[in-house]
N, CA, C and O atoms as a printed pandas DataFrame, in Angstrom:
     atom_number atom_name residue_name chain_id  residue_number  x_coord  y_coord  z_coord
0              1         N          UNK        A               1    1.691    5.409   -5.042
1              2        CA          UNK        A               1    1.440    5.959   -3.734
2              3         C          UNK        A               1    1.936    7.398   -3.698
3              4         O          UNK        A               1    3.062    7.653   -4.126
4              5         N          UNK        A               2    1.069    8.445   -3.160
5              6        CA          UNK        A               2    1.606    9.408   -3.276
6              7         C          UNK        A               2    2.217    9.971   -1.852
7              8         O          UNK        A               2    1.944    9.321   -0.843
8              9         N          UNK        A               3    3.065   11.200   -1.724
9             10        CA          UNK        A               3    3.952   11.162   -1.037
10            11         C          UNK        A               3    3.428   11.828    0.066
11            12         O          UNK        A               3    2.605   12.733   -0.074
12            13         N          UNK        A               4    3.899   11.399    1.331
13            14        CA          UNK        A               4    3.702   11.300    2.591
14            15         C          UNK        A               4    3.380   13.095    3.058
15            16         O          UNK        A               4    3.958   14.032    2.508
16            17         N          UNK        A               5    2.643   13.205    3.850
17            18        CA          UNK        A               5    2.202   14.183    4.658
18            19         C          UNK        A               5    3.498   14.415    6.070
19            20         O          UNK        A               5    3.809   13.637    6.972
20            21         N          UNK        A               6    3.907   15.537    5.808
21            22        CA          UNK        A               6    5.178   15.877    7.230
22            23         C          UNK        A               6    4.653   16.910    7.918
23            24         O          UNK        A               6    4.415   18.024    7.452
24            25         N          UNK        A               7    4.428   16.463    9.290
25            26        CA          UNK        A               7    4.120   17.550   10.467
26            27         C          UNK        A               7    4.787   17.337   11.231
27            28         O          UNK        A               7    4.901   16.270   11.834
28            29         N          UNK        A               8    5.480   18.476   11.401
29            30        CA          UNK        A               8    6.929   19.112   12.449
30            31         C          UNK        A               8    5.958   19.451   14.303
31            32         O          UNK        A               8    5.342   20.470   14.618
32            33         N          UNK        A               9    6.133   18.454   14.968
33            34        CA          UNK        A               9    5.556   18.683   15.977
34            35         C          UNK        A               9    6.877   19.063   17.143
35            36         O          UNK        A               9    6.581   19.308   18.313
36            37         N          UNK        A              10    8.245   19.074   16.701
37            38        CA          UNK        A              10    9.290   19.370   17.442
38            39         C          UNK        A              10    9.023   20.849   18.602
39            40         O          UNK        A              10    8.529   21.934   18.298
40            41         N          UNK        A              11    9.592   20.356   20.081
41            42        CA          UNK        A              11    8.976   21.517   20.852
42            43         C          UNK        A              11    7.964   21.618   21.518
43            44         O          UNK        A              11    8.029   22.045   22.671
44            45         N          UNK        A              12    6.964   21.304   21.030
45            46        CA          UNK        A              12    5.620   20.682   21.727
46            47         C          UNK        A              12    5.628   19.446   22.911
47            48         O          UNK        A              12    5.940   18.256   22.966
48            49         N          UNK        A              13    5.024   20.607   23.914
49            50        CA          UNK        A              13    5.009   19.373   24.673
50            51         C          UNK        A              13    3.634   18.955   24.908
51            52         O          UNK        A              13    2.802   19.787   24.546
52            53         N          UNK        A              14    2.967   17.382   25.659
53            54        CA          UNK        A              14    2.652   17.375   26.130
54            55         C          UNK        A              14    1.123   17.519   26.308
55            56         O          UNK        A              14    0.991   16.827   27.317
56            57         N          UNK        A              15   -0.095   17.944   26.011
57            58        CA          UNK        A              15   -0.425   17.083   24.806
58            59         C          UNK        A              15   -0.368   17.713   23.540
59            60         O          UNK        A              15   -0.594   16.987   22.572
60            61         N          UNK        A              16   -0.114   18.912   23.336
61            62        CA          UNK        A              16   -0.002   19.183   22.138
62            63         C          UNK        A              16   -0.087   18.150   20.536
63            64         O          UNK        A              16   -0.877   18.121   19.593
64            65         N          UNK        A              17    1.283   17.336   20.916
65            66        CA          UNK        A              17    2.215   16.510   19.798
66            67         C          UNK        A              17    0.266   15.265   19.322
67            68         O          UNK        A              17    0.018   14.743   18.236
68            69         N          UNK        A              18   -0.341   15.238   20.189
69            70        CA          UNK        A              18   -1.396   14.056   20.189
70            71         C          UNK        A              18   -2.313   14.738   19.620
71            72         O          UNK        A              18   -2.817   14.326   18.575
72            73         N          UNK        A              19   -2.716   15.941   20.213
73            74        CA          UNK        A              19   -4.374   16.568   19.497
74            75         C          UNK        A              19   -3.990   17.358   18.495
75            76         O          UNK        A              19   -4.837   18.036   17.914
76            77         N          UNK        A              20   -2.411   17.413   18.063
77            78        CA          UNK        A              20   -2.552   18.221   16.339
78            79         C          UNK        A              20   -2.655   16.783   15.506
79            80         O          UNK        A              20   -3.210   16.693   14.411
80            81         N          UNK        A              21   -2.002   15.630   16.235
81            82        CA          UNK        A              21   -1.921   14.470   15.178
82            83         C          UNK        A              21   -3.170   14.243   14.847
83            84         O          UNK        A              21   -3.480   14.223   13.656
84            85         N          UNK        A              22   -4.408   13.963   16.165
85            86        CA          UNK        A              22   -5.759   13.730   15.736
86            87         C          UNK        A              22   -6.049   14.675   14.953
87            88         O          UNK        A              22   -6.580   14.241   13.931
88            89         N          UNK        A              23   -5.939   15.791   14.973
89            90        CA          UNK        A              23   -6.666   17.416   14.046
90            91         C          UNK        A              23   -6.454   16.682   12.529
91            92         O          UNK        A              23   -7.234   16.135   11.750
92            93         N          UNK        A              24   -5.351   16.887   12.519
93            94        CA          UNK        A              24   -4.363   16.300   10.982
94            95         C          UNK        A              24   -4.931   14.953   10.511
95            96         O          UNK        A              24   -5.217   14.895    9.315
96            97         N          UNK        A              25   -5.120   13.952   11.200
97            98        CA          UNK        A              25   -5.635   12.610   10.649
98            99         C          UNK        A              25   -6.856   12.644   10.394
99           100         O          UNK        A              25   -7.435   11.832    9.672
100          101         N          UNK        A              26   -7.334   13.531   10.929
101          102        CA          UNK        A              26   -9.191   13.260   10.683
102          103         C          UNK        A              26   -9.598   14.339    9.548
103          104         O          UNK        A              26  -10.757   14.709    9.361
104          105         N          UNK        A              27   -8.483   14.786    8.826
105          106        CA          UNK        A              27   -8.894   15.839    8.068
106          107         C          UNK        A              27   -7.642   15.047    6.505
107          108         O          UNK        A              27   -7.246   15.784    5.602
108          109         N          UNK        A              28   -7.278   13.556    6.571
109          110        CA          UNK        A              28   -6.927   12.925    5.920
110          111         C          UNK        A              28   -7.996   11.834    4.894
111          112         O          UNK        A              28   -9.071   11.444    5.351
112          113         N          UNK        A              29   -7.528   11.436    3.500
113          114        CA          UNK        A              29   -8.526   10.318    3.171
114          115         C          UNK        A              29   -7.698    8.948    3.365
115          116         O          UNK        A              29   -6.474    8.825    3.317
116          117         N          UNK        A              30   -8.582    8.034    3.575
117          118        CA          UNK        A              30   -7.991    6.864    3.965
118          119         C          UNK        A              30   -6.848    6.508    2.599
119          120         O          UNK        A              30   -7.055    6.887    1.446
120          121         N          UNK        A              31   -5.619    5.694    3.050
121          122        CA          UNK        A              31   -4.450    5.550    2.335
122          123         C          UNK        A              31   -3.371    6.542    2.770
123          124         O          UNK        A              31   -2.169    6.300    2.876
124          125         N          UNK        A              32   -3.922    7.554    2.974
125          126        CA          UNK        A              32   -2.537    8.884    3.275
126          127         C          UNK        A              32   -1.763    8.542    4.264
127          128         O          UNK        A              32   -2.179    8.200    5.370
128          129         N          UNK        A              33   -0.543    8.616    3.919
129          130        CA          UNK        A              33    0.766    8.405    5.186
130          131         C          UNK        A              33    0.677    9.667    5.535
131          132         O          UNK        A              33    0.389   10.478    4.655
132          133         N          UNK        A              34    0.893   10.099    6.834
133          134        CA          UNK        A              34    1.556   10.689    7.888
134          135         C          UNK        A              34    3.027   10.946    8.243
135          136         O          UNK        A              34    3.582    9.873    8.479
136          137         N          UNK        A              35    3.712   11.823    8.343
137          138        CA          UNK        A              35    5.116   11.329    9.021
138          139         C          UNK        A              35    5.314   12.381   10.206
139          140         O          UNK        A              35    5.265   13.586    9.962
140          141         N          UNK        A              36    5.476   12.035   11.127
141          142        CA          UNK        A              36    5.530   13.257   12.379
142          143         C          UNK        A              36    6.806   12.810   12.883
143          144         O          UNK        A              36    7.327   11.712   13.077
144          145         N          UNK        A              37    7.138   14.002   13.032
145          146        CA          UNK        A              37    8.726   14.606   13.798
146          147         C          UNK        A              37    8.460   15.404   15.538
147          148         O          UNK        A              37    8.171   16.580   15.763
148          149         N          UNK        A              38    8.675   14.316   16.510
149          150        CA          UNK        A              38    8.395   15.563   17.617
150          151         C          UNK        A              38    9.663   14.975   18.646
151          152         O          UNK        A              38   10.498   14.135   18.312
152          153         N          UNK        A              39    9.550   15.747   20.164
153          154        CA          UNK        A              39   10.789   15.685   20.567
154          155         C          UNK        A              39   10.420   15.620   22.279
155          156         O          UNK        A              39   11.171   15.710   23.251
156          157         N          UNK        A              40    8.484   15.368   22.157
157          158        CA          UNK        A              40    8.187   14.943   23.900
158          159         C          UNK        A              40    8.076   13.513   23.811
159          160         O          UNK        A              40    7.542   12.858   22.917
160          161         N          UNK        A              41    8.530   13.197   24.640
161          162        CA          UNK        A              41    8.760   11.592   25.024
162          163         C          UNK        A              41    7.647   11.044   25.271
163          164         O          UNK        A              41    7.527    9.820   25.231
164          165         N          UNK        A              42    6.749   11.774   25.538
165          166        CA          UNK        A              42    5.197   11.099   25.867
166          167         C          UNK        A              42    4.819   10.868   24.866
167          168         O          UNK        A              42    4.023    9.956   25.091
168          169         N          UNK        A              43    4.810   11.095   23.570
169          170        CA          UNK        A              43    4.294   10.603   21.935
170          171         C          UNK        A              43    4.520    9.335   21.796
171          172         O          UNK        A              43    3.764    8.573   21.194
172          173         N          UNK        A              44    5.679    8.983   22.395
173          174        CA          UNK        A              44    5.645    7.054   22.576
174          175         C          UNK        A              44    4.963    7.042   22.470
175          176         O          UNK        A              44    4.642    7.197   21.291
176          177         N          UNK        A              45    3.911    6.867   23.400
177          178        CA          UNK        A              45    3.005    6.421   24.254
178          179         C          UNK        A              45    2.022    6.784   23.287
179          180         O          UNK        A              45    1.547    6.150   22.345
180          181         N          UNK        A              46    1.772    8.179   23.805
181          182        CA          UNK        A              46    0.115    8.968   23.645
182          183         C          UNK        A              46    0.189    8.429   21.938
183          184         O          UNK        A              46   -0.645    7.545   21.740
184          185         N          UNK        A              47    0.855    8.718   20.928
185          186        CA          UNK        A              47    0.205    8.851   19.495
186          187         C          UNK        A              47    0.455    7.102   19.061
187          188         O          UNK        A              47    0.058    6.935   17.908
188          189         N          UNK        A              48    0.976    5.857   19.653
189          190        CA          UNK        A              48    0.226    4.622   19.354
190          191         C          UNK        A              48   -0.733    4.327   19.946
191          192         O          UNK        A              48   -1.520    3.407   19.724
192          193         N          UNK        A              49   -0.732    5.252   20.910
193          194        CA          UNK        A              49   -2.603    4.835   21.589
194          195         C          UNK        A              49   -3.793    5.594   20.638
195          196         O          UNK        A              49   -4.827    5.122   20.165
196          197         N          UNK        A              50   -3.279    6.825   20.563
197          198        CA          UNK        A              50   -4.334    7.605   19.548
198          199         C          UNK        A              50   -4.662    6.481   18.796
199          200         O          UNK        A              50   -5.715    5.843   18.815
200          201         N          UNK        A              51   -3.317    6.237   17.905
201          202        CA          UNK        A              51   -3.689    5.227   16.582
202          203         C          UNK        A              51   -4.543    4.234   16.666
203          204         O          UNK        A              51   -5.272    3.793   15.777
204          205         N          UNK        A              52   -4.381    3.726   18.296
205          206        CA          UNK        A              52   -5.494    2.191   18.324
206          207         C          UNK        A              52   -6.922    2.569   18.518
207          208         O          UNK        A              52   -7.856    2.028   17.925
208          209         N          UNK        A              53   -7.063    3.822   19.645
209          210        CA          UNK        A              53   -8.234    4.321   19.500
210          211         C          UNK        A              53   -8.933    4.740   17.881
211          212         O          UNK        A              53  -10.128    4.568   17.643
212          213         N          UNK        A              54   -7.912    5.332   16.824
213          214        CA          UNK        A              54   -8.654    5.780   15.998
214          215         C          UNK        A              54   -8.894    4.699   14.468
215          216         O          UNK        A              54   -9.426    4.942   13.384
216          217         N          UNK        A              55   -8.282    3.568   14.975
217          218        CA          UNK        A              55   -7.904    2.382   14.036
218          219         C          UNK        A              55   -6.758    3.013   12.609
219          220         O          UNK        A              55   -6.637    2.601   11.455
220          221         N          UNK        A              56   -6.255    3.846   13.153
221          222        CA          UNK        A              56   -5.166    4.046   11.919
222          223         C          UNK        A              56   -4.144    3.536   12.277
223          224         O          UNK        A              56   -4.199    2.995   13.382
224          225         N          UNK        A              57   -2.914    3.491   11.584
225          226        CA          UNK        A              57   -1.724    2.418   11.412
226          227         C          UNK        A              57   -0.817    3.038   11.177
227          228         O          UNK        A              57   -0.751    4.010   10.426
228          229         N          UNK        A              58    0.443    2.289   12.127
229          230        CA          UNK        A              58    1.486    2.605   12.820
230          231         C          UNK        A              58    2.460    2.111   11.428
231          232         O          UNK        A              58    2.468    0.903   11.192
232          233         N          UNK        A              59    3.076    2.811   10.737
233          234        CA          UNK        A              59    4.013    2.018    9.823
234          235         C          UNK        A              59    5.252    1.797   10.264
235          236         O          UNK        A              59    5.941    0.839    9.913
236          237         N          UNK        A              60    5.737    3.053   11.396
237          238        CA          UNK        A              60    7.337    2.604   11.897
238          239         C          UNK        A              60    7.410    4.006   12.868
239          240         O          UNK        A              60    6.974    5.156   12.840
240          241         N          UNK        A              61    7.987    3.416   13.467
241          242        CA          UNK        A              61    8.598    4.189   14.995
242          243         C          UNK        A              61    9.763    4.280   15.212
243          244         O          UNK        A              61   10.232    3.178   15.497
244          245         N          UNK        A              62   10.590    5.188   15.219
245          246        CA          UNK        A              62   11.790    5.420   14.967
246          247         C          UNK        A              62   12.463    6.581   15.907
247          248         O          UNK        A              62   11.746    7.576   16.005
248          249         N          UNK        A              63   13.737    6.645   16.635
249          250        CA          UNK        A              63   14.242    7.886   17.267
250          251         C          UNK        A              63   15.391    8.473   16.760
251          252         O          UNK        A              63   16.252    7.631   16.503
252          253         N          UNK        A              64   15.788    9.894   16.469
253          254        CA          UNK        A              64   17.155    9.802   16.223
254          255         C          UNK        A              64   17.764   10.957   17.140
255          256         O          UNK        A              64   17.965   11.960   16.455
256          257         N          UNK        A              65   18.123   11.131   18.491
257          258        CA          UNK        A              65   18.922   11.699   19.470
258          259         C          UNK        A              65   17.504   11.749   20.007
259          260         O          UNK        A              65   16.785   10.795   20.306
260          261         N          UNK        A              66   17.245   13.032   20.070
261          262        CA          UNK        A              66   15.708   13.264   20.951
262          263         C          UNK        A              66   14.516   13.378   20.314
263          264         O          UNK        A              66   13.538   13.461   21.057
264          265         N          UNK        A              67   14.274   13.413   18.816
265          266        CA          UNK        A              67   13.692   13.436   17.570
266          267         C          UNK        A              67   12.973   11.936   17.796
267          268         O          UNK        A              67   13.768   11.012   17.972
268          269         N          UNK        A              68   11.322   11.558   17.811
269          270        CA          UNK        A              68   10.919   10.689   17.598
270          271         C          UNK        A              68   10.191   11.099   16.190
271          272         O          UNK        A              68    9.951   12.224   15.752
272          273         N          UNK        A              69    9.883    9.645   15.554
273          274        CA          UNK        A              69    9.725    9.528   14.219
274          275         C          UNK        A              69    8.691    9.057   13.903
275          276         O          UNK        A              69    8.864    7.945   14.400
276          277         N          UNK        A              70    7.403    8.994   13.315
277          278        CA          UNK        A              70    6.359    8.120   13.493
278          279         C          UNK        A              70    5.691    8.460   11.824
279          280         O          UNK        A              70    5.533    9.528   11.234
280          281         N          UNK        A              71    5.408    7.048   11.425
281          282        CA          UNK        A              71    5.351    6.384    9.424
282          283         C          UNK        A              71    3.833    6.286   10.232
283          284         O          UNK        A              71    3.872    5.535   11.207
284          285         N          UNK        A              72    2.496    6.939    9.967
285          286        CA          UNK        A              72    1.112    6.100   10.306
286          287         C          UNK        A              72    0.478    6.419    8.818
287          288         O          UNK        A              72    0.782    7.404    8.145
288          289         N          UNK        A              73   -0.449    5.412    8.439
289          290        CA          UNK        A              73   -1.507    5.457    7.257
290          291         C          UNK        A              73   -2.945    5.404    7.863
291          292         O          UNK        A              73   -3.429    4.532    8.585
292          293         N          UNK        A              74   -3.487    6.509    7.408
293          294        CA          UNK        A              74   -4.566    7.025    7.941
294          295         C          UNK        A              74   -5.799    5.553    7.252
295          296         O          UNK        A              74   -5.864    5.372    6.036
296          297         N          UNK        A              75   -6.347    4.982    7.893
297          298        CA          UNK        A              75   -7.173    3.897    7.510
298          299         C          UNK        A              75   -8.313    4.374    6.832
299          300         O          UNK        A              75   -8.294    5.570    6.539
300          301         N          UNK        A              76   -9.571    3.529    6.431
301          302        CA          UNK        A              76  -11.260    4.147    6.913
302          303         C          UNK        A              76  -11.490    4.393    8.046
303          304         O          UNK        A              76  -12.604    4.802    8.375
């Protein structure tokens, strides 16, 4: 497996952190991990919904102070 894709979305608010993730995933081949770093609280939300809308996969969700963490593998 080769090694994960990191996009620093820290700072961004709002929707920003969601329509660079879509930009970035749709310009992925299926198998590629993702790892995004951001720090608006709405990415909860907004980028596991992206994921269900776009059928890609959530590998792990994670926070560390205000830093959310998100493992996705870009599907077909």
């Amino acid at each position: 497996m080769s090694d994960p894709i990191e996009l620093d979305l820290r700072g961004l608010k709002c929707p920003l952190p969601v329509l660079r993730t879509r930009k970035v995933l749709r310009g992925l081949t299926p198998g590629t991990r993702l790892v995004i770093a951001c720090t608006d609280p709405m990415a909860a939300i907004d980028i596991p919904n992206l994921l269900r809308e776009e059928g890609d996969s959530l590998i792990a969700q994670e926070r560390d102070g205000a830093t959310l963490r998100f493992v996705i593998r870009r599907n077909g």
